[in-house]
Legacy VTK file of the C-alpha trace (Angstrom):
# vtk DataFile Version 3.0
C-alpha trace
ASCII
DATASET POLYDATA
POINTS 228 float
-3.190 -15.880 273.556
0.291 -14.347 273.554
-0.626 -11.299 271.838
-3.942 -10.646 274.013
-1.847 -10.723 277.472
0.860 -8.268 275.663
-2.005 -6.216 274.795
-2.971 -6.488 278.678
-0.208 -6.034 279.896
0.454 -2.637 278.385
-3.174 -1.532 278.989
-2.231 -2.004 282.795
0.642 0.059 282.530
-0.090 2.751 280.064
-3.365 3.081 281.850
-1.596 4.616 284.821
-1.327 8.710 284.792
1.429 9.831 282.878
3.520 11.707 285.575
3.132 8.710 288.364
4.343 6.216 285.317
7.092 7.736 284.198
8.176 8.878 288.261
8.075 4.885 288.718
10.405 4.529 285.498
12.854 6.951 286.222
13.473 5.854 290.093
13.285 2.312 288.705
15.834 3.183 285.915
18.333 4.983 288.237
18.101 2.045 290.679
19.170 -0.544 288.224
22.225 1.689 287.285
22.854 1.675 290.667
22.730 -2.171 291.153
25.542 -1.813 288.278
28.037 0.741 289.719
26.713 2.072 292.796
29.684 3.930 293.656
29.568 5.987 290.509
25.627 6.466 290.881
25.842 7.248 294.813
29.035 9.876 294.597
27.685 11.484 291.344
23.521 11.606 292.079
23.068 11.290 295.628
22.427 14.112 297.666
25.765 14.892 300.086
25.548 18.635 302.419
26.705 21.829 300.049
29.771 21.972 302.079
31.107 18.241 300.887
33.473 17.846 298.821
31.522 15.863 296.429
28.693 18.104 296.034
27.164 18.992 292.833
24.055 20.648 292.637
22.287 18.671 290.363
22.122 16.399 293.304
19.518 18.567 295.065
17.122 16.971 292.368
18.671 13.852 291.296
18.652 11.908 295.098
15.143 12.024 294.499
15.157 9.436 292.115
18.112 6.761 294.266
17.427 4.672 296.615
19.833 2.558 299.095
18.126 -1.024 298.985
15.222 -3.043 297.075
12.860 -1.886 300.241
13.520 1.593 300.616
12.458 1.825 296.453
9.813 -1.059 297.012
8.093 1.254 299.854
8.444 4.273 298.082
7.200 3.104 294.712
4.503 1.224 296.479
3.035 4.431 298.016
3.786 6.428 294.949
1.676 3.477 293.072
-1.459 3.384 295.684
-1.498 7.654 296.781
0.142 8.884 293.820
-2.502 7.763 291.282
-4.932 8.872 293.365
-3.929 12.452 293.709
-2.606 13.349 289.996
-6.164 11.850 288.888
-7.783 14.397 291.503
-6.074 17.356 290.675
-4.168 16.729 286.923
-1.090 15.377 285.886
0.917 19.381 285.478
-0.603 20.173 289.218
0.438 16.796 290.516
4.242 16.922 288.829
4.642 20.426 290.474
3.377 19.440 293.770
6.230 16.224 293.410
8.780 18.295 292.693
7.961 21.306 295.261
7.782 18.373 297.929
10.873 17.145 297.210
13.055 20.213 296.908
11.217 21.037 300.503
12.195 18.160 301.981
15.953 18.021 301.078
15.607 22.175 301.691
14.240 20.979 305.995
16.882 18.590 306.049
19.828 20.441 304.614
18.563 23.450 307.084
18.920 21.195 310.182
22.307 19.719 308.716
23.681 23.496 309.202
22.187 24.268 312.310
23.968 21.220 314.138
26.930 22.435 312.546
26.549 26.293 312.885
23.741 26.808 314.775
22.812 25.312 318.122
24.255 23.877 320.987
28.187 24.164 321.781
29.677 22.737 318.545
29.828 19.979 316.818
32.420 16.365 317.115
34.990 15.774 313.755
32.923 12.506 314.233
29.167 14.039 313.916
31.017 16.760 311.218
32.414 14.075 309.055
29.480 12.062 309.277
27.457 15.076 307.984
29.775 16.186 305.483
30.265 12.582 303.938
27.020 10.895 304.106
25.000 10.462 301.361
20.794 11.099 301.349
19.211 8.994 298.558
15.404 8.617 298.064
11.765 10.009 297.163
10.671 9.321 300.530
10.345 13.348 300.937
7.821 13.809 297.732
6.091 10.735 299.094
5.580 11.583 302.291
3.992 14.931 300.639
2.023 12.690 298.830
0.629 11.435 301.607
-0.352 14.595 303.438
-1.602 15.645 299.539
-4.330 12.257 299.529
-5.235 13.011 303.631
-6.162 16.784 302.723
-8.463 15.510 299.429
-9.655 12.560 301.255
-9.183 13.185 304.979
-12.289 10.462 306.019
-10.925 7.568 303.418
-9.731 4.458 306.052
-6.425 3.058 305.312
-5.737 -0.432 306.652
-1.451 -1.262 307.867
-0.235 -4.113 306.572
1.885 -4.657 309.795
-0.096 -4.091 312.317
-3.261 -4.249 310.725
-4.418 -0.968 311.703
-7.531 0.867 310.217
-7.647 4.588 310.850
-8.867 7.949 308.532
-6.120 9.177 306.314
-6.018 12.320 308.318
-5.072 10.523 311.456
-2.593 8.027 310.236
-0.683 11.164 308.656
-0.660 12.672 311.930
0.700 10.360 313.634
3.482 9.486 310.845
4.174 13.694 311.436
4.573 13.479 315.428
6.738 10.383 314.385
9.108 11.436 312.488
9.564 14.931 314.584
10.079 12.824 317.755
12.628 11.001 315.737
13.992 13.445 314.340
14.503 15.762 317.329
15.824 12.809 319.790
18.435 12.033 317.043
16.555 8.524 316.991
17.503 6.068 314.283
20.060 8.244 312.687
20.071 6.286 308.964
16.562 8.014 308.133
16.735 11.446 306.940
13.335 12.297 309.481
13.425 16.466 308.843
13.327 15.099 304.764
10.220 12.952 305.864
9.184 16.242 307.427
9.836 18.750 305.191
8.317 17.260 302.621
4.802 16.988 304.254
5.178 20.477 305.557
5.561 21.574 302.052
2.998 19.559 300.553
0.404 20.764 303.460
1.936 24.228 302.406
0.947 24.152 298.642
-1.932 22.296 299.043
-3.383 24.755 301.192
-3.015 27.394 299.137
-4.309 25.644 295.903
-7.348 25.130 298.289
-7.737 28.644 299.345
-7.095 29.905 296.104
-9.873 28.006 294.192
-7.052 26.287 292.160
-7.502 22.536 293.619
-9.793 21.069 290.672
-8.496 22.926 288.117
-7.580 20.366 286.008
-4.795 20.602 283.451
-3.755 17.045 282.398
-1.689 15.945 279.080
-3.123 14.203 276.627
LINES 1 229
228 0 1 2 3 4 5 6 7 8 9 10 11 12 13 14 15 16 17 18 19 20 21 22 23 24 25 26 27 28 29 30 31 32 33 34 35 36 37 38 39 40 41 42 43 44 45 46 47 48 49 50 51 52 53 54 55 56 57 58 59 60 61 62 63 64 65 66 67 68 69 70 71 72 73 74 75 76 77 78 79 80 81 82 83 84 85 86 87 88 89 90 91 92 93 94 95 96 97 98 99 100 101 102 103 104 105 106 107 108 109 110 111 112 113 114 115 116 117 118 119 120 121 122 123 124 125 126 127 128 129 130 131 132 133 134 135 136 137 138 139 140 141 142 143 144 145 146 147 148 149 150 151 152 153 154 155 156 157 158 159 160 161 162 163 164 165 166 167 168 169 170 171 172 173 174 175 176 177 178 179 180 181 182 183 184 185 186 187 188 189 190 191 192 193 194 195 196 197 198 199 200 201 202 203 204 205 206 207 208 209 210 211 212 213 214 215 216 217 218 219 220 221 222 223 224 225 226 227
């Protein structure tokens, strides 16, 4: 009986697409070496602004894979689970590991962008406060290749109905990521809840929109290209 539910058990896993597997591994990896010595893991691999002293750039790829709590990974690893199966199996595992990875380096690319414009760019200057906070605060997470996800599954399946936990809301995939969009951009601009990085969230989905587009328009979309 043992040896049947083992057999099971890896079926279930190994039966996932090889990039969305291993994406859960690795985030799930770095978060346990986090629970260990998260001061090592968030000065070394999080992602702090160019001009910080403790910037490495490594970090532009490596916050990808931390996360600051159990339910920022549980949410992100959820939707990765659900949206990200979904899309490598649509358009192959190379295609889908590209489009993380553009996603991501989009979304820390948005919010980096803004990070200098409130320092250098707009209004008339910036507080040591706002400055420090900038220049010493960390941005962990995936939730910028997720949110790309997301857009990714409402282009390829626009009409699908997705159902909120909390509220239990039913809408089309391409209105729910609509609204998440005009969400995070009223967040974002109105400096609303200031511990979510909401031009990531952003930039990510703009990106993913981006490349997805031109897949589309280039007759690239079901080209499929999987590992064995």
């Amino acid at each position: 009986m043992s040896q049947f539910k083992d057999t099971r058990m890896g079926y279930w896993w190994y039966g996932l697409p090889i990039v969305t597997r291993n994406l859960l591994l690795v985030n799930i990896i770095m978060f346990l070496f986090t629970l260990v010595n998260e001061q090592f893991m968030i000065k070394t691999f999080a992602m702090f602004y160019p001009g910080s002293p403790f910037f490495h750039p490594w970090q532009i790829v490596t916050h990808m894979f931390m996360h600051g709590g159990f339910w920022h990974i549980f949410f992100n690893m959820y939707t990765l689970f659900i949206f990200g199966l979904v899309l490598e199996r649509a358009i192959g595992s190379k295609k889908f590991l590209v489009f993380y990875f553009i996603t991501g380096l989009g979304a820390v690319a948005l919010h980096t962008g803004v990070q200098y414009l409130e320092i250098h760019g707009w209004g008339t200057g910036i507080n040591s406060d706002a400055l420090a906070a900038i220049i010493y605060t960390p941005t962990v997470g995936a939730s910028g290749a997720i949110y790309g996800i997301l857009i990714g599954y409402a282009m390829m399946y626009p009409d699908s109905v997705l159902t909120l936990i909390f509220p239990p809301i039913s809408l089309k995939a391409k209105w729910f990521v609509l609204i998440f969009a005009a969400i995070e951009l009223l967040f974002g601009v109105t400096g609303s809840i200031t511990s979510v990085a909401h031009f990531a969230h952003l930039g990510g989905m703009l990106f993913g929109w981006l490349l997805m587009l031109w897949w589309k328009r280039t007759g690239r979309i079901y080209e499929r290209d999987n590992w064995i």
